[in-house]
N, C-alpha and C positions, 0 to 999 in steps of 0.2 A: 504494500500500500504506500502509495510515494506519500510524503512529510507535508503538511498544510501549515506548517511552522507555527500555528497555535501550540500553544501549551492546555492543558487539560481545565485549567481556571482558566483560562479564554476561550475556551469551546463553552462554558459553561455559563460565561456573563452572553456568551453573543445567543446561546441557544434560551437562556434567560430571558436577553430584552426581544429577541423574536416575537418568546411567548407573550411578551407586555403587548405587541406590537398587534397581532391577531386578536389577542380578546377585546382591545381598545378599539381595531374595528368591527368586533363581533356586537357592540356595545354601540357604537355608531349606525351598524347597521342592522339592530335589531327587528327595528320595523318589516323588515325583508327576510331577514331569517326564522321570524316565527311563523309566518304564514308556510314557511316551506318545512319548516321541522313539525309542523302538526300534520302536513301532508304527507311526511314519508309516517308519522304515529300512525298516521289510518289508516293508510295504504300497507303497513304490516299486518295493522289488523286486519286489512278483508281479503286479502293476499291469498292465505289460504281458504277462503270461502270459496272464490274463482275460480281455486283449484279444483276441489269440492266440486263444482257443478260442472266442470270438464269431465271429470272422473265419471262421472253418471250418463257422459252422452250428450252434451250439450256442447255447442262450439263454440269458438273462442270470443266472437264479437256477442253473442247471446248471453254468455256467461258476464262478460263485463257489464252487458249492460245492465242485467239482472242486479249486481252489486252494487253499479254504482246508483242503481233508481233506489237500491235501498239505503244506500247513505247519503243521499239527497232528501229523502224520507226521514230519518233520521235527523237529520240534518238541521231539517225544518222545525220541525217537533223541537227541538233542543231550542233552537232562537228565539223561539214564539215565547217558551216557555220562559225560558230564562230574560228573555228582552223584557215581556210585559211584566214579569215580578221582578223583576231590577228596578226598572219605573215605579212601579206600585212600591217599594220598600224606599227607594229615596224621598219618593212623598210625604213617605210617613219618617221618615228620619230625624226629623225637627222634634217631632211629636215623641219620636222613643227618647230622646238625648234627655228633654225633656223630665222625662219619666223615671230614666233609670239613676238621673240626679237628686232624682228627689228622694230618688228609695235610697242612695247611698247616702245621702244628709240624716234621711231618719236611722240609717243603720249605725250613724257617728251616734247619734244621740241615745240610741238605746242602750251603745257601750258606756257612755258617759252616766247613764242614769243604774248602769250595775256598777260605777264606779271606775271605770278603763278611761281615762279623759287620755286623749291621741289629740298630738300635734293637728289640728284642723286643717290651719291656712297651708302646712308644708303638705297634708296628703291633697287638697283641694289643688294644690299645683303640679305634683309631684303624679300622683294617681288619681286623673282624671278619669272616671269612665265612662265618659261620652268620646273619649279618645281610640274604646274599643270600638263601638259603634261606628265611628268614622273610617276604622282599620276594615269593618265588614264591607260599607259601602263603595271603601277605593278595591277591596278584593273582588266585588261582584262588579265595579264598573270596569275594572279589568279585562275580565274575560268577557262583557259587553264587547271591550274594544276590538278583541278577537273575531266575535262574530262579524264584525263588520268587514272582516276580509274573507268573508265565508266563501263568495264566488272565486277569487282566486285559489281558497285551499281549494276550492270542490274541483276547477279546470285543474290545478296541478295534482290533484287524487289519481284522476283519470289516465293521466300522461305517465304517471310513474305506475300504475297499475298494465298500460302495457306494453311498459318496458321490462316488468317487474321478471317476467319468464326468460328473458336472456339476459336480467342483468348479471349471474352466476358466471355466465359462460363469458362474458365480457372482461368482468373483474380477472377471467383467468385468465385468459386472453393477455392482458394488463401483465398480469404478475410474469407470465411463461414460464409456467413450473408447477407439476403436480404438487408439490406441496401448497401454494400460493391457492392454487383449486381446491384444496382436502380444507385450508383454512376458509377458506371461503363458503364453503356448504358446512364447516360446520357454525362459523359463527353466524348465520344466516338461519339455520335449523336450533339454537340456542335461544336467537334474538327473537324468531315467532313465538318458542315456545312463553317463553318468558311472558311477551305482549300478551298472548290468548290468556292463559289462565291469571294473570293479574289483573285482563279486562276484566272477565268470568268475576273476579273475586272482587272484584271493585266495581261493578253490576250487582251483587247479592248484597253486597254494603249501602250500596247507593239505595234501593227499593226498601229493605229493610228498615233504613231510618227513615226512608217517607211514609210509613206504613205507623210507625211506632208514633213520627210524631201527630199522623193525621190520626189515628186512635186516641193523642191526648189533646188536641184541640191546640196545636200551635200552627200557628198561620205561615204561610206559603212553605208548606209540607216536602214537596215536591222541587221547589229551589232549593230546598237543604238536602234534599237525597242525591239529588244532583252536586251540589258540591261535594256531597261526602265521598260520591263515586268518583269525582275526577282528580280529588287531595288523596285520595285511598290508594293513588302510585307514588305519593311519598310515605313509606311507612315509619310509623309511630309518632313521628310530630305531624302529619298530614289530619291523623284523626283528630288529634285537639285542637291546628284552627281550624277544620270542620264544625269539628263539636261547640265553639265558643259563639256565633250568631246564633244557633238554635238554642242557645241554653240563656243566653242573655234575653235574648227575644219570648221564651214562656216565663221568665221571671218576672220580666214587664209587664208580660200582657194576662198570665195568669196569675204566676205567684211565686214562691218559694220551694213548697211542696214541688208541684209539675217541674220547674226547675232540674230540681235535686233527680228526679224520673226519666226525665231528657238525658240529663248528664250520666244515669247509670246503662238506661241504654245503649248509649254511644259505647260506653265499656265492654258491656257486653256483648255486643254485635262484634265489634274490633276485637275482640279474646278470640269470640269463636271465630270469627271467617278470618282472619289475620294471624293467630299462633294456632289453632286446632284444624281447620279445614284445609287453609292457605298450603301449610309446610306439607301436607299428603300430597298435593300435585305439585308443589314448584321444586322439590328434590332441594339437596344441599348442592351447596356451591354456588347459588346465584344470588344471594341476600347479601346488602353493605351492614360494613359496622355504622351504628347509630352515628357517630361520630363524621363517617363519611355521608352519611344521607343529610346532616345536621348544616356540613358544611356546602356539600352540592346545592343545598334549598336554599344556600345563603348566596354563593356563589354563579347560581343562575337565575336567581332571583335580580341578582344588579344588574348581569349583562343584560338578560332577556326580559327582564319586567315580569308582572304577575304571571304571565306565559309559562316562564320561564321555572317557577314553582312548579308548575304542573309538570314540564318536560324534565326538573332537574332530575328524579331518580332512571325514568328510563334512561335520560341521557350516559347519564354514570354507569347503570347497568349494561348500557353497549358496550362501553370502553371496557369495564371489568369483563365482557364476556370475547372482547378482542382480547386482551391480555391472556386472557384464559385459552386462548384456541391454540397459542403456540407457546411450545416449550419453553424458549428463549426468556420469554415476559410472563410463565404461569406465576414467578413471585410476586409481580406488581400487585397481578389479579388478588392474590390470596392475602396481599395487605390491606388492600381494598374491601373485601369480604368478612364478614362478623365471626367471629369464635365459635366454634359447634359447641 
C-alpha cells in the first residue's frame, strides 16, 4: 500500500472533521432527506408484500399497484386523522395550559397545607407544566409537517418499490465480489426482518392504547395510539413520551384516578408487547443498548427534527445490522447492541 504520508492522528482529525462536515449538511438539508428516509421506511415495509402477491401468481405491475393503492389508502386514513386532531388539540391548547396550571397551583397548596411549603416562585419558573403541553403540541405539529410532503414520499415509494427487485443485484454488481453479494442479501434479509415484526409490534401497541384509552373516556383516543405506534420504534424512552400527552390530557380532563389508569396501561401494554411478545420474534442480536437508543433519539432528533425521533432507532438498527453482516466490523455491531 504506497505511504499517504498522514500519520494515524491525521487520518483521524481529517476523517473527524469529514464526519463534522456531512452531518452539518445532513442538518442543512434535512428538509430533503426526511421525505426520502421515510420512503425507503415504507418501501421496506411493503417490499415484501409485492413479493407476496408475485408468489401467488400475480404480475409484476398488478402487484405494485395493489401495494401501492394500499399505502395511499393508508396513507390517507393517517392524514385525515392525524391532521384534523392536530387542529382540534391546538385549539384547545390555550384551554389545557390553562387547566393543568391550575391543578398544579392547587397541588403547591395542598402540600403546603400538610405542611411541605416548596420554593413556589423557583418551581413556577423552573417546572412549568404548561411547558409539557407545548412539548406535545410542537411533537404532533411535527409530524403534521411531514405529512405535508406526503405526495413526494408516496411518488418516491413507488420508484424505489421498482427498483427495489434489482436493487440486490446492483449493489453486487457495485461491490464485484461474492462476498460484497453474501453481504448484501444478508443485511437486506436482516433489515426487512427487523422492519416487519417491529411494524407488527408497534401496530399491537398503537391499537391497544387506543382501545384502552377510548374504554376510559380520554379524548382523541386514536391520535394517541397513533403516536404510541410510531414512538414504539424507539424502545423504552419512545413509550414515555408517548405515554406523557395521554396521561396529562385524562388528568385535565378527567382526573387523577383515570390519570394514574392511563399511565398503568401504557406499562403494561409496553411489558407485554415490548419484553414478553416482542423478544419471541425479533431473536437476539438486533436490540441497542439503552444508552445507544438514548443517544440516537438525541442525535437524530437535531439533524432531522421530530422526523428524525421517529427514524432515529431504525436508522441505528441498519448500521448495527451492516456492522453485523461482516466479520471485519461484527465488534462495532456488538458495542452497539444491549447485554443479553
Amino acid at each position: 500500500m504506497q505511504d499517504t504520508g498522514f500519520s494515524k492522528t491525521s487520518r483521524a482529525i481529517l476523517v473527524g472533521a469529514a464526519l463534522v462536515i456531512v452531518i452539518a449538511g445532513m442538518k442543512q438539508a434535512a428538509s430533503l432527506l426526511v421525505p426520502f428516509l421515510l420512503s425507503i421506511f415504507i418501501a421496506v415495509l411493503c417490499f415484501p408484500m409485492m413479493l407476496g402477491l408475485q408468489k401467488k401468481g400475480l404480475g409484476k405491475n398488478v402487484s405494485l399497484f395493489l401495494v401501492v393503492a394500499l399505502v395511499f389508502v393508508v396513507g390517507l386514513a393517517i392524514a385525515m386523522l392525524v391532521g384534523s386532531s392536530v387542529d382540534d388539540f391546538s385549539k384547545n391548547l390555550p384551554a389545557y395550559q390553562v387547566r393543568i396550571s391550575q391543578q398544579w397551583q392547587g397541588f403547591i397548596q395542598w402540600l403546603a397545607a400538610q405542611g411541605v411549603v416548596l420554593p413556589t416562585d423557583y418551581l413556577n419558573s423552573n417546572l412549568d407544566p404548561k411547558a409539557a403541553m407545548r412539548m406535545v403540541a410542537s411533537i404532533l405539529s411535527g409530524f403534521g409537517n411531514v405529512l405535508a410532503n406526503s405526495f413526494l414520499i408516496f411518488l418516491t415509494v413507488i420508484f424505489i418499490l421498482l427498483e427495489a427487485a434489482t436493487f440486490s443485484e446492483k449493489l453486487a454488481a457495485f461491490g464485484r465480489g461474492e462476498k460484497d453479494s453474501e453481504f448484501s442479501a444478508v443485511f437486506t434479509e436482516k433489515l426487512r426482518k427487523y422492519m416487519n415484526i417491529k411494524t407488527w409490534m408497534s401496530a399491537a401497541t398503537g391499537v391497544l392504547v387506543a382501545l384502552w384509552l377510548w374504554l376510559l373516556g380520554v379524548d382523541y383516543p386514536a391520535l394517541w395510539g397513533m403516536m404510541a405506534f410510531m414512538l414504539n420504534y424507539v424502545p423504552n424512552i419512545g413509550s414515555i413520551i408517548a405515554a406523557v400527552p395521554a396521561v396529562l390530557l385524562a388528568l385535565i380532563q378527567i382526573g387523577t384516578g383515570t390519570a394514574f389508569l392511563v399511565m398503568a396501561g401504557y406499562m403494561v401494554i409496553n411489558i407485554v408487547v415490548g419484553n414478553v411478545i416482542e423478544p419471541k420474534y425479533m431473536g437476539k442480536g438486533l436490540g441497542l443498548s439503552t444508552l445507544v437508543v438514548f443517544l440516537s433519539l438525541v442525535f437524530w432528533g437535531w439533524v432531522l427534527g421530530t422526523a428524525g425521533m421517529l427514524l432515529s432507532v431504525p436508522l441505528t438498527v441498519a448500521v448495527k445490522l451492516a456492522l453485523d453482516s461482516k466479520k471485519e466490523s461484527q465488534w462495532l455491531g456488538t458495542l452497539l447492541g444491549h447485554a443479553d
